[in-house]
N, C-alpha and C positions, 0 to 999 in steps of 0.2 A: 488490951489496947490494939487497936489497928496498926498495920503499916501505913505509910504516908502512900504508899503506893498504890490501895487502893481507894484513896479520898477524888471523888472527882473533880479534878481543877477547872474544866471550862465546862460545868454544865450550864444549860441553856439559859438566858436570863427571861426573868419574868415579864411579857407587856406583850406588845403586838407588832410581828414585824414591818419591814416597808409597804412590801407584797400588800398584806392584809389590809394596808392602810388605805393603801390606793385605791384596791378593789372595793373594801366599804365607800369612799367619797366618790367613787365613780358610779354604783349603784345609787347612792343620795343622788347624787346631779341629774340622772334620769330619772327617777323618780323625781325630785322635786319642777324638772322641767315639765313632764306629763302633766304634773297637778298646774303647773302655769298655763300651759297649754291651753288647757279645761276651762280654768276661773277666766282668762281671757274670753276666748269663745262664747260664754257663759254670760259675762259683763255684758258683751256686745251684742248676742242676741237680745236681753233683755234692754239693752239701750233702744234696738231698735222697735220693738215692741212699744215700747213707751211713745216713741214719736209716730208711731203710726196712728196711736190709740189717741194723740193730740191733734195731729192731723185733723181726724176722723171730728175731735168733735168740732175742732175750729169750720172743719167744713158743714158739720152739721148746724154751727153755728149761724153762718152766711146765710145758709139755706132757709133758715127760718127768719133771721129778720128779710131776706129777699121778699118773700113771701107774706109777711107782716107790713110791709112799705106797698107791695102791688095794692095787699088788702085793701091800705088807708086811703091810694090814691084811686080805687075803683078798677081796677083792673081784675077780671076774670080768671085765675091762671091755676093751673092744678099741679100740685109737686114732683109731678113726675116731666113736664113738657119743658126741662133746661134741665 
């Protein structure tokens, strides 16, 4: 049998200290801002894509009944002269 004297009474206890805690949640925080960052950016560019690409046809719309009405009322006009 051992002495008592050599049992270790304050060995380390098992889990993760403060330190380590902090420094993982601070690592997540940037990382998980980065990935915000991105999906934002990403949202918005495609947002504005989409309105453009409506734009585009609402105006291609116009364009054609403009053109469809001169037709009807006799008016001579070529698509490119407005």
């Amino acid at each position: 049998m051992k002495p008592t004297s050599d049992i270790k009474t304050n060995a380390e206890p098992a889990g993760f200290s403060l330190v380590e805690i902090l420094v993982a949640l601070g690592l997540f925080g940037i990382i998980a801002g980065s990935v915000a960052l991105f999906a934002s950016d990403s949202f918005r560019a495609s947002r504005n894509a989409q309105m453009k690409l409506r734009a585009s046809s609402v105006i291609q719309e116009i364009t054609n009944a403009v053109l469809l009405l001169k037709d009807e009322l006799g008016f001579h006009i070529h698509a490119n002269t407005f």
